[in-house]
MIVOVO-634125 format. One line per field, with one value per residue (C-alpha): x, y, z; residue in one letter. Coordinates in Angstrom, 2 decimals. Each point is the difference from the previous one (the first is absolute). Layout:
<pts>
X = [X;...]
Y = [Y;...]
Z = [Z;...]
residuo = [a;...]
</pts>
This chain:
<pts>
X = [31.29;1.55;-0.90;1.03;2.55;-2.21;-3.20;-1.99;1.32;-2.35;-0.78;1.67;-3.10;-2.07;2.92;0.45;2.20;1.07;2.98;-0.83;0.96;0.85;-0.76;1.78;-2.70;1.97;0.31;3.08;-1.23;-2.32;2.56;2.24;-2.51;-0.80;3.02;0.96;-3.02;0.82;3.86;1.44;-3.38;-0.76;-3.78;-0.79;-1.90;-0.61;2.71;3.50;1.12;4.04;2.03;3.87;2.21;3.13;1.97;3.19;2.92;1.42;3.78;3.04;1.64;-1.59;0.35;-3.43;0.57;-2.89;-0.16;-3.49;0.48;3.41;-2.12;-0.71;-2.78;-2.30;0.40;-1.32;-2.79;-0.95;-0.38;-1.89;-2.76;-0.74;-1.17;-2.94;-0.26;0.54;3.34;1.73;-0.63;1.25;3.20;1.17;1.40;2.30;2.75;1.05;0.13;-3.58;-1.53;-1.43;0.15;-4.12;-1.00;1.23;-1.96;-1.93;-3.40;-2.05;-2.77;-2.53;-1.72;-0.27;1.56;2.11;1.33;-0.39;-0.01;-2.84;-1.78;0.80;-2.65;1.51;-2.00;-3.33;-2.91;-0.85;3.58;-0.36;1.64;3.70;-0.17;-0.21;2.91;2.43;-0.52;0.55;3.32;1.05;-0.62;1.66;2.89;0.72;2.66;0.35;-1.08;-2.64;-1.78;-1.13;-3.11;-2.47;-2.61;-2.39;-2.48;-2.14;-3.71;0.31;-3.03;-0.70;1.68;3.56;-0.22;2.03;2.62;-0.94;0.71;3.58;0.94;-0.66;1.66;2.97;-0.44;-0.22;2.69;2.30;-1.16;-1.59;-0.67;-3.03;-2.23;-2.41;-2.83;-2.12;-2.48;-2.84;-1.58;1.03;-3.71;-1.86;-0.57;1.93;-3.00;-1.87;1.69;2.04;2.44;3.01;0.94;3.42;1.71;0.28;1.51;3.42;0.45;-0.63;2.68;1.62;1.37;0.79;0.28;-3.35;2.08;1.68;-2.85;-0.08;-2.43;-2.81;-2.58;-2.92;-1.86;-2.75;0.60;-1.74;2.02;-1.73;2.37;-1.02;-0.79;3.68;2.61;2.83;2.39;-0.46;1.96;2.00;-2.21;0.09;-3.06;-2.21;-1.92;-3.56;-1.37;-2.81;-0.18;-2.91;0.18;-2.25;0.16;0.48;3.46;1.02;-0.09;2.26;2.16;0.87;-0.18;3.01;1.77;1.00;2.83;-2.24;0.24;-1.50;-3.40;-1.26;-3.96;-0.36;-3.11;-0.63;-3.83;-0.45;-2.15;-2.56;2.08;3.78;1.98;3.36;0.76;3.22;-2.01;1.71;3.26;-0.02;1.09;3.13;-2.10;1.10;-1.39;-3.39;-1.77;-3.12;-0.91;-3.19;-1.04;-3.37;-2.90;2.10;-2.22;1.91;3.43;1.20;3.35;1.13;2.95;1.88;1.94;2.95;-2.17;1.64;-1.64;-3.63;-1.16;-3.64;-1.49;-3.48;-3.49;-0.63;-0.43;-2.31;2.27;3.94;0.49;3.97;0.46;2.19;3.27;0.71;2.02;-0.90;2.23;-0.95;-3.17;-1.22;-3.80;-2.13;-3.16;-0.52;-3.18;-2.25;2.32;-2.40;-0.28;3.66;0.22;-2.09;1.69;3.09;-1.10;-1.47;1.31;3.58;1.53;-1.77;0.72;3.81;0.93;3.85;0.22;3.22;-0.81;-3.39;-0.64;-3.63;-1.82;-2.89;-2.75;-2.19;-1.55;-1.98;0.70;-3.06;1.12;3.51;-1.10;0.84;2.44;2.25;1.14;3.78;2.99;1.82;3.29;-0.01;3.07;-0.15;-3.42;-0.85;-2.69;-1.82;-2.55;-2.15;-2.06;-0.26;0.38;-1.68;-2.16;0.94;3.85;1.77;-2.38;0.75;3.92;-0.38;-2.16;2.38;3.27;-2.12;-0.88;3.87;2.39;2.84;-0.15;3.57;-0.58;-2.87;-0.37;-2.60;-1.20;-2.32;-2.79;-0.66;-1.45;-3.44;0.73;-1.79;2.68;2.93;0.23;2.27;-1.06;2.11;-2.87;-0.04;-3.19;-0.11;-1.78;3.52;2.43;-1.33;2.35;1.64;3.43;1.12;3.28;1.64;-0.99;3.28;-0.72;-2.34;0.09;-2.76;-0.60;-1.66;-0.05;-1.68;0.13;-3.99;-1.18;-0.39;3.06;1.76;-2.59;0.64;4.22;-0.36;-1.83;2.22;2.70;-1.79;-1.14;3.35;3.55;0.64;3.85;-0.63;-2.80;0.17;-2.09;-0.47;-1.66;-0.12;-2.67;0.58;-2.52;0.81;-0.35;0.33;2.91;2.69;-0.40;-1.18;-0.35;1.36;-2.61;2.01;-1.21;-3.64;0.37;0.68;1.98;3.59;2.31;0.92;-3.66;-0.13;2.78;-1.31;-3.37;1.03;3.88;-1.77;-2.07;2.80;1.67;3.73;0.39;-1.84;1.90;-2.33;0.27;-1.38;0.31]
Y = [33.59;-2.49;-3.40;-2.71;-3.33;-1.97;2.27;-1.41;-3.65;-2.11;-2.24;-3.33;-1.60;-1.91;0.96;-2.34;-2.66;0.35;-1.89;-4.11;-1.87;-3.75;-1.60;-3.82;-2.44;-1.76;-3.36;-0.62;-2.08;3.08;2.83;-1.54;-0.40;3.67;1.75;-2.41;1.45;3.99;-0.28;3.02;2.12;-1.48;-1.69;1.62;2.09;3.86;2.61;-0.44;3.85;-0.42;2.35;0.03;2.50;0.36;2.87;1.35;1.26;2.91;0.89;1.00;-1.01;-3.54;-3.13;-1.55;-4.07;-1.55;-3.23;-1.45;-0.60;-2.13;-2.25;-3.50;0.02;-2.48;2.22;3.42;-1.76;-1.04;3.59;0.91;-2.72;2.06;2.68;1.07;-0.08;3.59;0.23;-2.83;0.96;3.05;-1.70;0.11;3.28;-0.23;-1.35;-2.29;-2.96;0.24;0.91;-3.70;-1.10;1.08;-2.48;-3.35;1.39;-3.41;2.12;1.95;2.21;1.19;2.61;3.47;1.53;-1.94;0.72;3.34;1.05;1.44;3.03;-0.44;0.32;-1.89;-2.82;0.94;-2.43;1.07;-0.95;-3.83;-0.70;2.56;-2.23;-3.51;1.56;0.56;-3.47;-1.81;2.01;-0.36;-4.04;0.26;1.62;-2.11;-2.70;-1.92;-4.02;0.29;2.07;-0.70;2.02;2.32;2.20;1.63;2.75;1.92;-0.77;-0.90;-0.36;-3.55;1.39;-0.38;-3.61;-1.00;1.87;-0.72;-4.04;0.85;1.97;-3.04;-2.63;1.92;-0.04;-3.86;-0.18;1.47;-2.55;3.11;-1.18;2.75;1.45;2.71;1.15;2.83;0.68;1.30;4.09;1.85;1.12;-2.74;-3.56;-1.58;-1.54;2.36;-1.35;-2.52;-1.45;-1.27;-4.08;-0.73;-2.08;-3.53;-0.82;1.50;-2.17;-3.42;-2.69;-0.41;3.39;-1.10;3.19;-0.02;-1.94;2.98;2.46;0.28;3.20;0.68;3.57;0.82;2.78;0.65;-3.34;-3.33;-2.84;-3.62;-2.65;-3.50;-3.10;-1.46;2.99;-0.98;2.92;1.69;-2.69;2.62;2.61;0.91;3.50;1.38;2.68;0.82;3.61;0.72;-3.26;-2.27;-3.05;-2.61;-3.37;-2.56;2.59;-0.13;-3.59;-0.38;2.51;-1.77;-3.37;1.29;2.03;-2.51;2.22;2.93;1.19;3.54;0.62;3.32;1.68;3.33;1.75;-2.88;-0.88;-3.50;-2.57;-0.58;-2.91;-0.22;-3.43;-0.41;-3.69;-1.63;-2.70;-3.47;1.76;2.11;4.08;1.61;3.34;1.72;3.31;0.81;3.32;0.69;4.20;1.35;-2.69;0.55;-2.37;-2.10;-1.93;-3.40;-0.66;-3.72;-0.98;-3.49;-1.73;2.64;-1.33;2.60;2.98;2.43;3.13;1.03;3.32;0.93;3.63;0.70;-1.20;-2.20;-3.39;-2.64;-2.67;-0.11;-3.49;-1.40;-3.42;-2.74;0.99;3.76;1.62;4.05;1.56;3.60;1.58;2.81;0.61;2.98;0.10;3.99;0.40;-2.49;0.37;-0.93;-3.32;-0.16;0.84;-2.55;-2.72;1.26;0.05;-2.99;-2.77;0.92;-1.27;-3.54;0.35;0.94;-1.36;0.18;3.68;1.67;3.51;1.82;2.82;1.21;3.23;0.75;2.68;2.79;-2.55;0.17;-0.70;-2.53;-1.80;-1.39;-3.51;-0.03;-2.99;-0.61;-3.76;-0.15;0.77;-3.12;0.72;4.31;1.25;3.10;1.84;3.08;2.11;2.48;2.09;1.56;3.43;2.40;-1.52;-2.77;-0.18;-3.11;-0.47;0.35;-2.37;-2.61;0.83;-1.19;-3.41;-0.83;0.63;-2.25;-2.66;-0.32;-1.40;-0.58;3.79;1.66;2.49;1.92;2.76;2.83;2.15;2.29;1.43;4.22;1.39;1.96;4.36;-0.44;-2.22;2.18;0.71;-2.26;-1.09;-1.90;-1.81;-3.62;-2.07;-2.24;-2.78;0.24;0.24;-3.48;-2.63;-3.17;0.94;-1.74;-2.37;-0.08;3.57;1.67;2.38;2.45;2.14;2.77;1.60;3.35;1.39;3.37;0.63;-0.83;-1.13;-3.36;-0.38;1.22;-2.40;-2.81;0.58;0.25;-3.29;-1.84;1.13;-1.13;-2.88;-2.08;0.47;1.83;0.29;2.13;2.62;1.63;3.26;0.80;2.85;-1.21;-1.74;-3.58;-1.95;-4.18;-0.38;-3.69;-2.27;1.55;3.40;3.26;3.40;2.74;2.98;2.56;2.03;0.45;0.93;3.61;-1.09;0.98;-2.86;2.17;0.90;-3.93;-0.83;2.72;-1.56;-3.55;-0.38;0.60;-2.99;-2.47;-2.23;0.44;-3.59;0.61;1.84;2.89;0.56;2.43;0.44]
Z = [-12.39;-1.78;-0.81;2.60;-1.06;-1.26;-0.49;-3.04;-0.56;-0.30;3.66;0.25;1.12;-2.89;-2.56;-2.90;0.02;3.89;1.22;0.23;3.37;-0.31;3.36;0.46;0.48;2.76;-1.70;-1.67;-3.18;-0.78;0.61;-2.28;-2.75;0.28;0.08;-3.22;-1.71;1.49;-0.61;-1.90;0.26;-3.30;0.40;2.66;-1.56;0.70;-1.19;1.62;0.83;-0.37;-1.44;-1.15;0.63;-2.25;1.20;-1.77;1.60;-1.58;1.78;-1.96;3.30;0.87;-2.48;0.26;-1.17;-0.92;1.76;-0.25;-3.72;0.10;2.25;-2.05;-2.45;2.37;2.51;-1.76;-1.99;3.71;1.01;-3.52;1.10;2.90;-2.06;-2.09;-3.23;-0.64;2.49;-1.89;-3.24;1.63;1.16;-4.12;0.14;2.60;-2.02;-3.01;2.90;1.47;-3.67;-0.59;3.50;0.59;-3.45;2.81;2.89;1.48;1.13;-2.45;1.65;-2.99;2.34;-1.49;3.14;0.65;-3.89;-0.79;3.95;2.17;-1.46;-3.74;-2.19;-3.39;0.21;0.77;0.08;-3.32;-1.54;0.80;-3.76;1.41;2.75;-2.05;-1.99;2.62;1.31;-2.88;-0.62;3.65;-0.80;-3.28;1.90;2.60;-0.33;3.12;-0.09;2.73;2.21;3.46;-0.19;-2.23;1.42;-2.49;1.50;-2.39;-1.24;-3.39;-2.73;-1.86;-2.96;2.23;0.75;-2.93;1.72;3.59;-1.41;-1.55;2.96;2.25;-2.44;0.29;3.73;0.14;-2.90;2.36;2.87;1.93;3.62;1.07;-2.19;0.83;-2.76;1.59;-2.83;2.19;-0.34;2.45;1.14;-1.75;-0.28;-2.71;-1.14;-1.26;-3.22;-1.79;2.12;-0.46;0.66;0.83;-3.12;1.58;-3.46;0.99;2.51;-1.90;0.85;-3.58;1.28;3.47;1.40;2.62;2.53;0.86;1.04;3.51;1.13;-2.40;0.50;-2.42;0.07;-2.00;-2.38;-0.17;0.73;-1.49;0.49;-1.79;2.09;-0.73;0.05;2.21;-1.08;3.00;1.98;2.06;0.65;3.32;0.01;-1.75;0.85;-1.78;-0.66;-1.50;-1.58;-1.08;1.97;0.22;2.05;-2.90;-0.86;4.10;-0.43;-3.13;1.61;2.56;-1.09;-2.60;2.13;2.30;1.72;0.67;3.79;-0.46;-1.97;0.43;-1.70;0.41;-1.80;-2.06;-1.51;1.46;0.14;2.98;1.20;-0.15;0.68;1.05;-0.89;-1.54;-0.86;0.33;1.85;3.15;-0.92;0.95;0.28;3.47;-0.81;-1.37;-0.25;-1.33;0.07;-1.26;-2.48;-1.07;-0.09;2.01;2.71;0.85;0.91;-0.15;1.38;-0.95;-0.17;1.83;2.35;-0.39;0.53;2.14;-0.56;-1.10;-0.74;-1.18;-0.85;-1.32;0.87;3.08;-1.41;0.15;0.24;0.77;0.11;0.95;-0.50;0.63;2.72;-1.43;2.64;0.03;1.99;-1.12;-1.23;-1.16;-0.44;-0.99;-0.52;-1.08;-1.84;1.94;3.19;3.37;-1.43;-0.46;3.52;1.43;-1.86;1.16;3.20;0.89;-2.60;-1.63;3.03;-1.24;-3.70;0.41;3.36;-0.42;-0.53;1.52;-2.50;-0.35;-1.69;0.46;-1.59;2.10;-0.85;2.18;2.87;2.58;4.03;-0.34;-3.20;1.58;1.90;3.22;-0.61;-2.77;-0.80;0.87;-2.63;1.84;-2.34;-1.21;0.97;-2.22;-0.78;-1.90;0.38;-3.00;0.40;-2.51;0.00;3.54;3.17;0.39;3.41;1.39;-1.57;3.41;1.51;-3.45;0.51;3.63;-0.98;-2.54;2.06;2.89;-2.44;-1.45;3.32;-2.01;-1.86;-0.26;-1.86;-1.01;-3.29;0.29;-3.17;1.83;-1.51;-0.93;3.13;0.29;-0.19;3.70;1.22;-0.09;3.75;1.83;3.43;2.74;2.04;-1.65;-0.24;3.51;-2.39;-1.99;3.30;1.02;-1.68;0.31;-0.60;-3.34;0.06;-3.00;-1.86;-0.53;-3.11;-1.04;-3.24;-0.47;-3.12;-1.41;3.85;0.30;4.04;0.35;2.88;-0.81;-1.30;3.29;2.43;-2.46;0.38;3.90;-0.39;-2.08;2.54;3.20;-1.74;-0.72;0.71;-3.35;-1.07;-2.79;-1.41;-3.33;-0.66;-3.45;-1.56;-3.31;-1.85;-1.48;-2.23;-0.73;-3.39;-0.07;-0.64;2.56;-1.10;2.10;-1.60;2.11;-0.55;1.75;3.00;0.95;3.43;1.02;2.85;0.84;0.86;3.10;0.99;-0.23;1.77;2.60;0.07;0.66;1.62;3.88;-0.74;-1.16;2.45;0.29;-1.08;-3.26;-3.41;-1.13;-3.76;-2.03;-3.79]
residuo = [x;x;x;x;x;x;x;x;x;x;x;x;x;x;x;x;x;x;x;x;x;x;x;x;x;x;x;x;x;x;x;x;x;x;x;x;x;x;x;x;x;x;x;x;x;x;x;x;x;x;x;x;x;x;x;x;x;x;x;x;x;x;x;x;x;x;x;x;x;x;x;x;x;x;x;x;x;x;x;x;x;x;x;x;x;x;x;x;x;x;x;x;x;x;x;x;x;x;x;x;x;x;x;x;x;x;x;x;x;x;x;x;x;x;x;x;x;x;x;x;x;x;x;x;x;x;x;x;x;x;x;x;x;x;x;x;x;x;x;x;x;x;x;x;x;x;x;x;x;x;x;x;x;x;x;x;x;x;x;x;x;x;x;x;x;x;x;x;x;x;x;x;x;x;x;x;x;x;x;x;x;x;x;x;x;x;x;x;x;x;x;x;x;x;x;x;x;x;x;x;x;x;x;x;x;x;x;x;x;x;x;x;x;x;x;x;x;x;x;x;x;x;x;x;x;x;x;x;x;x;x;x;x;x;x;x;x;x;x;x;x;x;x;x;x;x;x;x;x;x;x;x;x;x;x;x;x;x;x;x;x;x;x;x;x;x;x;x;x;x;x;x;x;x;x;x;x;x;x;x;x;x;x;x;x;x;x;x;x;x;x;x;x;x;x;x;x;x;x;x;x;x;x;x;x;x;x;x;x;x;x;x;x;x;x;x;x;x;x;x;x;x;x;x;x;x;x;x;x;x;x;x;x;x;x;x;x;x;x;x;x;x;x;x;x;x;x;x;x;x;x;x;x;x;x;x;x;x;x;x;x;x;x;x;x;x;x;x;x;x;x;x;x;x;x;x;x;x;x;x;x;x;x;x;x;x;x;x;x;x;x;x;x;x;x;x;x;x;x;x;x;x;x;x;x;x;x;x;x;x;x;x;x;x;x;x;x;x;x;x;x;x;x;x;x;x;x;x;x;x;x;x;x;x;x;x;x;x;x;x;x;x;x;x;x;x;x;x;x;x;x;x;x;x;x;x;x;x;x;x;x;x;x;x;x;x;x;x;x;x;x;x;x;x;x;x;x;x;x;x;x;x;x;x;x;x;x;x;x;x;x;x;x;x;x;x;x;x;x;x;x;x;x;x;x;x;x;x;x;x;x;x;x;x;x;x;x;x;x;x;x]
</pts>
């Protein structure tokens, strides 16, 4: 017999580079920061998978015109900056009109897939000096009088950073809005080593080109910034990887920056204590996220009375401390590695420490029936919470869904990422736990979205109790697996579950309400 369609690929789940979600945070003056920073795929990071299709129509009997290029010159050097590297350099060959077009293109991507496409080999990590080469002739090359954005992704050794300097002086030159410099090893820390530090020289004001740097990412570099450096009057991000940060350098950061509304640290060697002060003047910063930062111990929030979203990953804490009037409306906290004390906190004084939250996002570990109190302090404002569990099925994680659904009146809509069942778990069963059927019927719960559903048991006893628990417009089933990795983004790791969307839609459509719209992805 012959091999099945499909028979020997490789399974979606756990692949490399897996498709990125980007979730809206629900407030406007952070959406629109974000989707500035993600526009045209370009720092987004991760490998875009687009592909252009020129197909030739050969017909003695049909004329084909070619209309795209007698479309103005703006228009088709437009299109080019939609594509990588490799597909507009590409674009030189189609005729004598689009042969220079690709040297004006306003986004230039530096990734090595993104230039030579996915699967080629010619610049191995060996051949860092081929690379360099074709960079510096692409920049030599281009003619257009500025760029909106430059996105290098490649680690490069100490004896590059000569190159790594020109490359962003031409950037800022050409009054380059985002910059992204992802210098970090893919399987290492990038400081193992010599490490870059981004050039503050280029941006001196005798040039008076820093004004126009809007999004700024480093990855794997050191950015210093002197006590008095006010070129970075309009940036708006900047994002942190793998990056030495201490608190004296937070400080001058923001102190200088005084338009910065996002600040993200992800991975970056801190010190015990991090402050977030803009000294004499009160910070713009709505968005700060701080992601597996280690030796980090204190968080101080001052000053930050525009503070509209908060995210923290890593080790519980011994101190988050918010001053002055910061309004949090969203959180997200995850406490991984130490997580039952994460879980306490979260449990009994978040609701104190960010008492205007309408958006939660909560990763909870393997607990115990016993460990969840037997009241949790109201969420007076959550409209919108989400729920991720870590490891096998936790013991008690219907009985936390149903305190935290109690303890949030206003909740309208509520996000499950369920957790891998036990191999003893697989049998489905229809009697419900009576300790489960007995509920105050929730008022304002309208949505419910479950993720990474396998048909277990408790999966199917905590649907029916969502559904006799609320009047619920609207229930999502999905079988695929989703992992937050900070900063609006979700990584879709495929399919994990075995089950069918029909044996799901067979398991579950006798329990839904005719009032309620089943879905199942």
């Amino acid at each position: 017999m012959g091999k099945r369609k499909g028979d020997g690929k490789k399974p979606r789940f756990w692949i490399k580079d897996q498709p990125r979600i980007y979730s809206r945070f629900s407030l406007p003056e952070i959406d629109m920061i974000m989707e500035d920073r993600l526009s045209r795929d370009v720092i987004c990071g991760g490998n875009r998978k687009i592909r252009s299709n020129f197909t030739t129509v050969e017909d003695d009997n049909i004329a084909v015109e070619d209309l795209i290029s007698k479309l103005p010159e703006e228009i088709l050097c437009h299109i080019i900056s939609f594509l990588t590297m490799r597909e507009a350099v590409t674009t030189s060959v189609l005729s004598r009109r689009w042969r220079y077009l690709w040297r004006t293109t306003l986004n230039l991507d530096f990734d090595v897939n993104n230039m030579t496409g996915n699967g080629d080999t010619k610049f191995s990590q060996q051949d860092n000096g081929g690379f360099v080469t074709w960079i510096n002739q692409i920049l030599a090359l281009h003619c257009s009088e500025r760029i909106e954005s430059l996105r290098l992704q490649r680690w490069l050794g100490a004896e590059y950073s000569r190159d790594i300097d020109q490359w962003i002086q031409f950037a800022v030159d050409k009054k380059v809005q985002k910059l992204d410099i992802n210098l970090s090893k893919e399987n290492s820390s990038s400081w193992d080593g010599e490490t870059y530090v981004f050039p503050n020289w280029v941006l001196t004001r005798e040039r008076g080109m820093g004004s126009t740097l809007k999004h700024l990412t480093l990855s794997g570099c050191n950015l210093i910034l002197p006590r008095k450096f006010s070129i970075f009057s309009s940036l708006t991000s900047l994002t942190l990887k793998d990056t030495l940060v201490v608190e004296g350098n937070v400080l001058n950061i923001l102190s200088n920056c005084l338009c910065l509304q996002w600040l993200s640290m992800t991975a970056c060697f801190c010190s015990k204590r991090l402050k977030f002060s803009g000294g004499r003047s009160s910070l713009k910063l709505k968005h700060l996220n701080i992601q597996a930062c280690y030796y980090l111990k204190e968080i101080d929030i001052c000053d930050a009375v525009n503070l509209v979203s908060f995210e923290y990953s890593g080790f519980m804490l011994r101190r988050i401390l918010c001053k002055s009037s910061a309004a949090v409306a969203r959180l997200c906290f995850c406490t991984v590695w130490n997580p039952l004390a994460g879980v306490k906190y979260a449990l009994s004084s978040l609701t104190s420490d960010f008492p205007q939250l309408e958006t939660l996002l909560l990763t909870l570990p393997r607990i115990k029936e016993d460990m969840i109190p037997d009241s949790i302090p109201t969420f007076t404002k959550l409209k919108h919470l989400v729920l991720m569990f870590i490891g096998a099925h936790p013991e008690g994680f219907l009985e936390l869904t149903s305190s935290l659904i109690k303890a949030s009146p206003l909740l309208y809509k509520l996000e499950l990422h369920l957790p891998i069942p036990l191999k003893e778990n697989k049998i489905v069963q229809e009697k419900i736990p009576s300790e489960l059927e007995v509920c105050r019927r929730h008022k304002q719960l309208r949505e419910v979205e479950m993720y990474n559903f396998h048909g277990d048991q408790k999966e199917v006893e905590l649907f029916v109790y969502l559904l006799n628990s609320a009047n619920i417009e609207r229930i999502k089933i999905g079988r695929d697996i989703r992992f937050y990795r900070g900063d609006g983004e979700w990584l879709n790791a495929g399919f994990l579950s075995k089950i069918k969307r029909k044996q799901a839609r067979k398991l579950l459509r006798g329990k839904v309400p005719s009032a309620t719209r089943l879905i199942i992805t």
